[in-house]
N, C-alpha and C positions, 0 to 999 in steps of 0.2 A: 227491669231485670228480675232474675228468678232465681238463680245464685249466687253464694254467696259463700266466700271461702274464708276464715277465720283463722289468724296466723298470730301463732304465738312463739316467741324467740325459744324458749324452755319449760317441759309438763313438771319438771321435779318440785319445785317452791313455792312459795304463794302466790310468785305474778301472774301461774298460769291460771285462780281462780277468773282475774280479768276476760278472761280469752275465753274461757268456757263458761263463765257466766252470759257475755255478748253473744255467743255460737248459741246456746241455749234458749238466750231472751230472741234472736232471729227464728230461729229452728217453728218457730209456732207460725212464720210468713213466709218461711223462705227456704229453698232446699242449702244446707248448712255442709259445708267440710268445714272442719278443725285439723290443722297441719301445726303439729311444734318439732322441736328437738328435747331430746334428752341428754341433757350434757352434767347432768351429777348422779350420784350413787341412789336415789329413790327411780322406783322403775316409773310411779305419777305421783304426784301431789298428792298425800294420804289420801283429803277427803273425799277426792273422786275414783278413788280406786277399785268400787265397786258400784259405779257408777253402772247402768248402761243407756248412753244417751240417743236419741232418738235421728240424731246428726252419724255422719260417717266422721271418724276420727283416724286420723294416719299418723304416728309417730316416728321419725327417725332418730337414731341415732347422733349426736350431737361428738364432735369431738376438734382437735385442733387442725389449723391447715398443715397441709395439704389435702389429708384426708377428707373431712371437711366437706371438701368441694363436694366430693359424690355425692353425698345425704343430700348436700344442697340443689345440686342436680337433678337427683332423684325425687326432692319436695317438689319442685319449678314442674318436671315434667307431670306430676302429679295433680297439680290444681289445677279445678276445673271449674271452679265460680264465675261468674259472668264480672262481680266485681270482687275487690279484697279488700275486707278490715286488718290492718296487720295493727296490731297491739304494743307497743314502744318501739321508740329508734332504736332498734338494737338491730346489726350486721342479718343477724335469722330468720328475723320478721318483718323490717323496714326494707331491708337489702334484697329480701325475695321478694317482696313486691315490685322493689323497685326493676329486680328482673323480668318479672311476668309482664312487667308493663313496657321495660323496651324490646324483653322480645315476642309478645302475643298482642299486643297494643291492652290489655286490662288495668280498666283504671282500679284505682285504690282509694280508702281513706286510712289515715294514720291515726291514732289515737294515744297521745301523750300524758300521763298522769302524775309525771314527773320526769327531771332530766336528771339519767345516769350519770353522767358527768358532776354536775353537783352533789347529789347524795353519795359518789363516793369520794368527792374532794374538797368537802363543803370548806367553805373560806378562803377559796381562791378566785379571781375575779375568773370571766367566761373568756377575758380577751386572752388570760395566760393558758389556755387550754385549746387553741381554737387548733385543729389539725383538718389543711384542705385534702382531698384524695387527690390530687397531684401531686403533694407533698410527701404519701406515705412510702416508706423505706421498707418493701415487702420484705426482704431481709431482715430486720429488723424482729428478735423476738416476740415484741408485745405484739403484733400483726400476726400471729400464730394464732390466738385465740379468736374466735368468732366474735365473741362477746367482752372481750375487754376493755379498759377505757378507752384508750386510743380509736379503739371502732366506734365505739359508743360517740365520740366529738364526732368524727365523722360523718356519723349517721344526722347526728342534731344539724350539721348543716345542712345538707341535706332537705331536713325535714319542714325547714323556713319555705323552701321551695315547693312542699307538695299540693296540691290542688283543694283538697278538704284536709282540715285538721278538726280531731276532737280533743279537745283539753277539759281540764279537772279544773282549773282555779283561774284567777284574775292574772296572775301573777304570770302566770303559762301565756297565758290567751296574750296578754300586754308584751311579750317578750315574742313569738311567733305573730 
């Protein structure tokens, strides 16, 4: 392959250095898009904000469903990598690959450096959290946000299933 699309759930915070550090460290082998959302009050993550990188970068608008959906739509129609790094199970960036891939056949690797679910519920076991996507109650408030917990279990089952995983520690890798 020769492309290679770089997906990051949100540019506002720090997780987005991951995403544009990996688009960056590619970009020197490989023609590089970088796709996030913006779903907080910083227009990008200070430090790159006067960045200008050598990759194409598209940013949407991040916000709750319904709305949502478009941005999502409009990222999906937007990538054009032959494969996708999408950067944590997160609804944004696990969720659109996992689109791109049932509807353009593009495979993906995921790349996990911790699980959302635990760090924001730490000391609960994983079985008291598990939520399948046949289970979810769209209705259902917390299914409003793209990136909430509830999506976030989601996505981590999910993620047990994906083809390539990158993980950060022992602990990760022994658990996926």
């Amino acid at each position: 392959f020769k492309s290679v699309t770089v997906l990051s759930w949100d540019i506002c915070r720090n997780h987005f250095s991951k995403a544009y550090n990996m688009a960056e460290c590619l970009s020197k082998d490989f023609d590089v898009q970088l796709i996030g959302f913006r779903f907080f009050e910083e227009r990008i993550f200070p430090p790159y904000e006067r960045e200008q990188p050598n990759f194409e970068t598209l940013y949407f608008e991040g916000d709750q469903f319904p709305a949502f959906g478009s941005s999502l739509s409009k990222a999906l129609a937007a990538i054009r990598g032959e494969i996708i790094y999408a950067v944590k199970p997160r609804l944004p960036s696990f969720g659109l690959a996992l689109l791109s891939n049932y509807h353009f056949g593009k495979p993906f690797v995921l790349e996990i450096n911790d699980l959302e679910s635990v760090v924001s519920n730490p000391g609960k076991s994983y079985s008291d959290k598990e939520i399948r996507l046949e289970d979810v109650d769209f209705s259902d408030e917390k299914f409003l946000n793209p990136y909430s917990d509830p999506w976030s279990m989601v996505m981590e089952k999910f993620a047990s299933e994906a083809p390539v995983l990158v993980t950060h520690n022992n602990n990760i890798n022994s658990y996926f």
